[in-house]
Phi, psi and omega in degrees: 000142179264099186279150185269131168213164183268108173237147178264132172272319195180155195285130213076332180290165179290179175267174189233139173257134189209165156306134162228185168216120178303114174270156157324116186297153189271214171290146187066010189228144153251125216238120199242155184274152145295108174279313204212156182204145155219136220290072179309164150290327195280346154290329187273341173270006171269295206293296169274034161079018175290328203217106183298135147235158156316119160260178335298146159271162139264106186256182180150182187178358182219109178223232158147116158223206191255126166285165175231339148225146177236165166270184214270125196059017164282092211257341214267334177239189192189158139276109201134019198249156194270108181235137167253146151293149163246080172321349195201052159281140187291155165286278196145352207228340162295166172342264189359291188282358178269355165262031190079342186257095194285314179296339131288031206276120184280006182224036186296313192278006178293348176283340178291017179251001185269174177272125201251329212198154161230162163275243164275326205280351188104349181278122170287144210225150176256190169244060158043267146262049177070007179217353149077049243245296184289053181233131192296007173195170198215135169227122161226206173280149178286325203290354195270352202258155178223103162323107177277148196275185207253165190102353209246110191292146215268334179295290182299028154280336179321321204277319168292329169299000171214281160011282161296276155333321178257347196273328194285313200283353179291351198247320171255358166271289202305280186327324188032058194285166191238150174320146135094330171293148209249130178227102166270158164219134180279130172073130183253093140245197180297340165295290176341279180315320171280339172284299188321324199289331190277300146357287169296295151337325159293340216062020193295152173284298170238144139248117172270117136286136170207141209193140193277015163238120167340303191287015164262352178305313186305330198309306199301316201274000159284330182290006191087029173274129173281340221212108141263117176267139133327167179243154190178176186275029178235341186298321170306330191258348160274002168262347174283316185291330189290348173272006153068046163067002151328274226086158190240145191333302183233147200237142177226156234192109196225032204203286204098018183244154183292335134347305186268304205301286168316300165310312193290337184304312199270352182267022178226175206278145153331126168085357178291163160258133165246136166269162127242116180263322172303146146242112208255169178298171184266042144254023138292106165246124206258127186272101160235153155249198227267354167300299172329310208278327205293309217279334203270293186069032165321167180219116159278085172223145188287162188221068190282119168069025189045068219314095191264147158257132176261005170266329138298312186283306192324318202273330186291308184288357166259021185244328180263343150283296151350319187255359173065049179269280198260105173284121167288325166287004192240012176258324219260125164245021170184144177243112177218219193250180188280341201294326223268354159336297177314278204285011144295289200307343185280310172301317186292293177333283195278047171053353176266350210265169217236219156230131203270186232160101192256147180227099165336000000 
């Protein structure tokens, strides 16, 4: 059967929105209408190689909709049941995952090496980050699928499958901020926006923001930043005055550039923590020498997936939305269509684009 989906022809190329053709799920697979997709950086780091996948894909990693069929030993959904994608399910059975640390799972990403859809003409296509999102339907792995919980509106559910999930677990997993504790987060997209908003929830005392653009402050201080900065080679010392010449307790790093990384490092207090959540290229290089780190006694640590159980947190995070803690719709600065996919990626290229949200 044939579907409209968004595909990368080959790595650098623009995406081509086209006809694909979808198999039937086989064993173990479910096949979901699309609702909602919302539009990542980390899709724009597939398309120019920052971030490897198989071409051609489909891509998208963040979704949600209603199956409409499962295959043989699928016991956990139906059809007609309400899902969020999981872009990075564990096996169960590696390193990673026998110490609990699922978001890290060495074999989450195999599927994408598989064949998921072809196009009218026979060119076989992978799925992208495994789930293949930017498609008006989807055939994935049941492990790829999560039952959303009730309460939860189905389109802004899309945004818990990355989003959410990461923004959320950076502040109560990696970070583990505590009431009463000072917080910045570097770059306001959508990660950005989820961290602050997980921030407030947390209890943080101040939340800073910061983004080199001006026209994000209402976004941040709605998701809850008391403080917005611009960003500029001042920005670590203007977060100290605000820090009673301190710096905060915690820093979270949503941008990927070595630059931002560095600034969030120097902006928290002797004895602060940094998260890092962006991802970035490998010719970013983040520097220090070894007096600084001995003298600071600062903590640098990378963060994958806000190192999330996205089986565990979805039911804690449909619990904070249920309670109007965490607005979801306060992530989306644009709705658009699956044709306006292309000209988002254009706008993300050119420093403009905010976080979009394609709705089927």
């Amino acid at each position: 059967m044939a579907v409209r989906a968004a595909v990368l022809p080959a790595i650098g190329a623009p995406l081509e929105i086209t006809g694909i053709e979808l198999p039937e799920p086989g064993p173990g697979q479910v096949r979901v209408r699309l609702a909602a997709a919302g539009v990542c950086h980390s899709d724009l780091s597939l398309t120019n190689g920052t971030m490897r996948v198989p071409v051609p894909a489909v891509l998208g990693h963040e979704g949600a909709g209603t199956v409409l069929a499962v295959g043989e030993g699928v016991a956990h959904v139906a059809p007609g049941d309400r899902v969020v994608l999981n872009w990075a399910p564990s096996c169960g059975s590696c390193h990673a995952c026998s110490l609990g640390e699922v978001w890290l799972c060495a074999n989450a990403l195999n599927g994408a090496a598989g064949v998921h859809a072809r196009t009218t003409d026979g060119t076989e296509l992978h799925p992208g980050l495994n789930v293949a999102a930017f498609a008006e339907e989807t055939v994935v792995a049941a492990s790829c699928v999560l039952p959303l919980p009730e309460g939860v509106p189905l389109t802004d559910a899309a945004l818990l499958g990355c989003a959410v999930l990461t923004g959320y677990g950076a502040i109560h997993h990696s970070a583990k901020v505590q009431p009463g504790e000072t917080v910045a987060v570097f770059g306001v997209g959508g990660v950005g926006l989820a961290t602050l908003q997980a921030a407030r929830i947390a209890g943080a005392a101040r939340i800073i923001a910061v983004d080199v653009s001006p026209h994000k402050e209402e976004l941040a201080r709605a998701a809850g930043a008391t403080d917005y900065v611009v960003a500029s080679e001042d920005t670590p010392r203007e977060i100290r005055a605000l820090t009673g010449k301190q710096g905060v307790d915690v820093s979270v790093e949503c941008v990927g550039r070595a630059v931002t990384i560095r600034a969030a490092w120097e902006s928290t207090r002797r004895g602060g923590r940094t998260t890092v959540v962006g991802i970035g290229g490998k010719e970013e290089r983040v520097t220090f020498n070894a007096l600084e780190i001995f003298h600071w006694g600062r903590t640098l640590t990378g963060c994958v997936y806000g190192d999330s159980d996205p089986a565990r947190d979805l039911p804690v995070l449909a619990g904070h939305v249920r309670a109007g803690r965490l607005d979801l719709g306060a992530l989306v600065t644009e709705r658009i269509a699956l044709d306006g996919i292309p000209a988002a990626f254009e706008n993300m290229t050119a420093g403009k684009g905010g976080r979009a949200l394609v709705v089927f």
